[in-house]
GUBA-815146 format. One record per residue: residue in three letters; z, x, y of N, C-alpha, C in turn. Coordinates in steps of 0.05 Angstrom, whole numbers, plus 5000, padded with zeros to 4 digits. Atoms other than C-alpha are relative to their C-alpha. Layout:
<atoms>
AlaZXYZXYZXY...
</atoms>
This chain:
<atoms>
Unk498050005021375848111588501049714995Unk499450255006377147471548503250054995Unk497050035002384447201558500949914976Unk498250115031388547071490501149745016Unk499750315007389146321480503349974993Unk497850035004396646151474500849834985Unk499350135013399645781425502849914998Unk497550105004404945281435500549874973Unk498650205022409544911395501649815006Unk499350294990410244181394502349944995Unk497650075002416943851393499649735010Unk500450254986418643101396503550025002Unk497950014992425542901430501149645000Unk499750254999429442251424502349925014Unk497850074979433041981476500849694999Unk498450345011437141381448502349935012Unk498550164979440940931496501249824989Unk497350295017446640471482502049965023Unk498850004983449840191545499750255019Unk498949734982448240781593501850254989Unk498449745014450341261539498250084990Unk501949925026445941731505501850224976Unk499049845030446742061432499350225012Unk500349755005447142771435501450094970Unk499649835016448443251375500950335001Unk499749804994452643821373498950274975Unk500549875022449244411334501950204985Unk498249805021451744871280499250104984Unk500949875018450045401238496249974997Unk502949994991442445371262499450355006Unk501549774988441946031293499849985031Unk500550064973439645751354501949805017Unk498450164997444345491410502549814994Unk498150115016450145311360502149995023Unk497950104987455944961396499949955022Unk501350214986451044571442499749785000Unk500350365002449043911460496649944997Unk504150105003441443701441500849804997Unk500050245012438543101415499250054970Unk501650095032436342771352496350135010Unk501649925000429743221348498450184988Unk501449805024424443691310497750065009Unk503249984998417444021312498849734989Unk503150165012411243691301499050084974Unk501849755022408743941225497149935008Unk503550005000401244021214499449654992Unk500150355001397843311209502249805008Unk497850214987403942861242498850055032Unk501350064975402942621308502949975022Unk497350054996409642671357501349754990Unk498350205001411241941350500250014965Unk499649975035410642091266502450105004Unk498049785003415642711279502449815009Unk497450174990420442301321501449824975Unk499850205016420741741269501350154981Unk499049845026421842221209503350155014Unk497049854994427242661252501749714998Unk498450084994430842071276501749824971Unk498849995032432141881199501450194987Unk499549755018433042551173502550105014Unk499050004979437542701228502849885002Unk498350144988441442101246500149684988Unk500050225014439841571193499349745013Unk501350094987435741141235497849945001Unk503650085003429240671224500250015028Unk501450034973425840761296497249804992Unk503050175007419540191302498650155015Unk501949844980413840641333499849765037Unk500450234971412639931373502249945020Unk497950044982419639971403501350225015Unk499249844977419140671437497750105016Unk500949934982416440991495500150285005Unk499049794992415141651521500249975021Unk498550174975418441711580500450325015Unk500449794995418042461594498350304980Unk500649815002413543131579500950235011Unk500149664993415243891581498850184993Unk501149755005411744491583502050165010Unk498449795000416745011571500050274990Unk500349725010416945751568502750054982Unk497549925016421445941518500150254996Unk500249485007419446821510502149974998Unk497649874998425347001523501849944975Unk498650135013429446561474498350114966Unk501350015017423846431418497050155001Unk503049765004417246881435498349775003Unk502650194995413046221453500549735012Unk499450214977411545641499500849734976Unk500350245010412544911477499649845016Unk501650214991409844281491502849734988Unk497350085014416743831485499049635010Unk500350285003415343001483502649844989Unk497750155007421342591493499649714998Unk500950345007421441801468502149985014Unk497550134987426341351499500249734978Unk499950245016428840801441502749895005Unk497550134991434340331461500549764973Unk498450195034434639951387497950094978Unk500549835029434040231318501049804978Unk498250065035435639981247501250254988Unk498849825009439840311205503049985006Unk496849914994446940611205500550215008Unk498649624991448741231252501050124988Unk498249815019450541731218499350325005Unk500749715003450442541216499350074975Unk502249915023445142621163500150394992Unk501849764998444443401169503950135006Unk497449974995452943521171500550345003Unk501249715000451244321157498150195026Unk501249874990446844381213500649865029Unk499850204978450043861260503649925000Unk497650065000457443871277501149785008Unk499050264993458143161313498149785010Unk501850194984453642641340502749785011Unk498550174983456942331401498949855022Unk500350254976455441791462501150205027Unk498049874978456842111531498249895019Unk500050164975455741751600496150145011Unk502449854989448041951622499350175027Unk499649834978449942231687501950214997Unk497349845004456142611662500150074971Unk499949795027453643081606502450194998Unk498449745005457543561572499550275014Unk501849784993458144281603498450204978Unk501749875018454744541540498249884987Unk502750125016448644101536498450305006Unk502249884993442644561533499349975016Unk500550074979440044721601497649714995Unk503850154992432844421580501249704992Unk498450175000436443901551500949725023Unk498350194976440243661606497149935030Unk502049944987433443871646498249665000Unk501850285016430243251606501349735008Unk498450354999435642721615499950035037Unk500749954976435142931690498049865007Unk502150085001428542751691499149684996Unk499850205012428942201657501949835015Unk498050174988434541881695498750015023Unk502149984973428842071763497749884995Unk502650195001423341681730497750305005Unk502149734987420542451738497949934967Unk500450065017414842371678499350274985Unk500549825012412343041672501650365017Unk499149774985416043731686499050234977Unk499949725016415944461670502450205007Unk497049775001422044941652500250204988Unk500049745012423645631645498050185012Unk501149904988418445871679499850205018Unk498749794985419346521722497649975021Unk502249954978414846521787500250175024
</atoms>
């Protein structure tokens, strides 16, 4: 018996630094997670490549040229999400510590605040995976997996 092939869904994540602070975004009126802490982030569409997606979110988003040549990824997830959304993902976080542009809350309807908070001393309502990521990321860990039931 042939196993069904699973189909994730890509996500890129941006983890933007300013003095030992990163941006988070509190959501709103999404559906999902509202009156959380994420980042500046989005799927992958068809044809884009994560570091495309990144670039476009972190404009669309948070009004922000990113130079592809001035970020890094700096962590991978494979995450089960069933429970939540009915499918895995494949989550790709950049790390960009200088941008053009002017900060701003682009997306004011779907994004109640974009704020700075200490990288060790998140909010208690970041998203676990979230916080799972900057975790990681603050351990030099490069690749993890979350949600997973074993």
């Amino acid at each position: 018996m042939e196993k069904d092939r699973q189909q994730s869904v890509p996500a890129s994540y941006l983890i933007l630094i300013r003095h030992n602070m990163v941006l988070l975004l509190k959501r709103k009126n999404t559906g999902y997670e509202d009156g959380n802490y994420s980042m500046v982030a989005g799927h992958v569409d068809a044809g884009e490549t994560f570091t495309d997606a990144i670039i476009r979110e972190a404009r669309e988003e948070a009004g922000i040229i990113i130079d592809p040549k001035k970020i890094k990824v700096v962590h991978v997830m494979h995450r089960d999400s069933k429970s939540e959304t009915n499918n895995e993902r494949v989550d790709v976080y950049f790390l960009a510590e200088e941008w053009g542009g002017k900060l701003q809350n682009m997306e004011p309807r779907k994004c109640e605040e974009l704020e700075w908070f200490e990288l060790y001393d998140l909010p208690s309502n970041t998203i676990p995976y979230i916080k799972h990521a900057i975790d990681c990321f603050n351990k030099n860990i490069f690749y993890s997996e979350f949600g997973w039931k074993k």
